[in-house]
Every structure is written in structure tokens, then in C-alpha cells.
N, C-alpha and C positions, 0 to 999 in steps of 0.2 A: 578588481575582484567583484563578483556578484556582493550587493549587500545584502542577499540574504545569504548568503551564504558566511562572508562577512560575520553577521546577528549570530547564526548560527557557532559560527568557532567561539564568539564574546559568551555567549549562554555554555556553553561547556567546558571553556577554561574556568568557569564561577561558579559553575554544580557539578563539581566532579566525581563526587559519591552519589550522585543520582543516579537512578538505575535506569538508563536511555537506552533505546531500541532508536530503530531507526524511522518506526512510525514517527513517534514523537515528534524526530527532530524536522519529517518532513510538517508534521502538519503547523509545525512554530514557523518554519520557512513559508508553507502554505501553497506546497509543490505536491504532487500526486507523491507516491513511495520511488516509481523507475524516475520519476522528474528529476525528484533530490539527488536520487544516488547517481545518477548519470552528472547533473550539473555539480556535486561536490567533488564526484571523481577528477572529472575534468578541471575545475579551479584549485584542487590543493593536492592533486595525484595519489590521491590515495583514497580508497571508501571510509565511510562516516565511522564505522565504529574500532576501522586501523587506528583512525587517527586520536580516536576519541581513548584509543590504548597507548596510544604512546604519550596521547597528554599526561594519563595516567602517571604511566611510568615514571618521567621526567618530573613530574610531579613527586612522588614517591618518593625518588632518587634526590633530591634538593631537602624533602624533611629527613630523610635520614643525615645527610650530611649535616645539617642544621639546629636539629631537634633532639628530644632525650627521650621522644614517643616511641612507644613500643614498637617493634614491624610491623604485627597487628594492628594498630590503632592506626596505624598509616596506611595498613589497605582499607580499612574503614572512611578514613580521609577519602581516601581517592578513590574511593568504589571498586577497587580490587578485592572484594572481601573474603571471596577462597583463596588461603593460604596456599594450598597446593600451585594453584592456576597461578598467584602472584608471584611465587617464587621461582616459578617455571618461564612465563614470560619476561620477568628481570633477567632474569641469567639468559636470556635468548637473545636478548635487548642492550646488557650491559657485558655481558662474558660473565658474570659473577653473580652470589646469590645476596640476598636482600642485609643476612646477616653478617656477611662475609665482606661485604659494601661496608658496613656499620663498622666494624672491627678494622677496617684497612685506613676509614678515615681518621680512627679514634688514632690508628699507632702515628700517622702525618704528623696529626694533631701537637701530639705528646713531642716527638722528634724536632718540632720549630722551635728555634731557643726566642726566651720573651724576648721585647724588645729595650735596649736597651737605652736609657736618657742620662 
């Protein structure tokens, strides 16, 4: 894999609520804007800011299973921060809605008997 390109995915799994265009991430690569998008498309098959949504996502989807943070405050986390768009993209993403996700882990959750010593 290109290392800048490489640099590039390391800088956006670690600021993920930053508000990135694709400017940006060309001029941190230090590629013209068609450069990037041409050379990102081709190294990870998908354009800079699909990708940069599904980190999101996945992202998202790991604190909800995990956390006791709001769904709000997780699209805050992960720069999802319109409610509508994030709940709309999850359920595109995952078949299901952000709150619906929370509620389905919580009943798992409940349903595993402790472990027993």
C-alpha cells in the first residue's frame, strides 16, 4: 500500500469526529485533490470520504455495543453529528437503527447466564 495513503487511513481512524473534506486529506498526503482520489480509490476500492463513513459507522456500532453513551454523543464521537443522516446511514450499513442496535445488544446481554465457578 502507498504510505501515504497508509498515513492517511492512521490520521482518520484517530480523528474521527473531525470534520474532513477531502481537501484536507489530500494536502496531508501532499497529492493535488484528482491525485488522492484517484490514488485512494485504487489502494482501498473505495473513495476517501465512503471510507471515511464506514469507519464511522463501525466505529459507532463498537460504542454502542460497549458503552452507556448516548447515540448522540456517539455521533459526536465519530463526526456523525446529524442525527437524521446517522440513523439513516446505520440502518443502510447495518439493516437496523442506532437505537434498535442498543436495545437488541442490551436483551443478548441480559439472556447470557453469569458464569458459573
Amino acid at each position: 500500500m502507498d504510505g501515504r495513503i497508509f498515513h492517511i487511513k492512521e490520521i482518520l481512524s484517530q480523528n474521527l469526529g473531525h470534520a474532513w473534506c477531502v481537501d484536507e486529506m489530500a494536502r496531508i498526503a501532499e497529492l493535488s485533490g484528482s491525485h488522492f482520489l484517484n490514488l485512494f480509490k485504487k489502494e482501498i476500492g473505495m473513495p476517501p470520504m465512503a471510507y471515511l463513513c464506514s469507519l464511522r459507522l463501525e466505529r459507532a456500532k463498537f460504542l454502542i455495543e460497549t458503552t452507556f453513551l448516548r447515540i448522540k454523543e456517539i455521533g459526536v464521537q465519530t463526526g456523525l453529528v446529524n442525527d437524521t443522516q446517522f440513523t439513516r446511514c446505520f440502518k443502510k450499513k447495518f439493516g437496523i437503527t442506532p437505537s434498535a442496535y442498543r436495545k437488541r445488544c442490551w436483551e443478548i446481554e441480559q439472556s447470557i447466564p453469569p458464569n458459573r465457578q
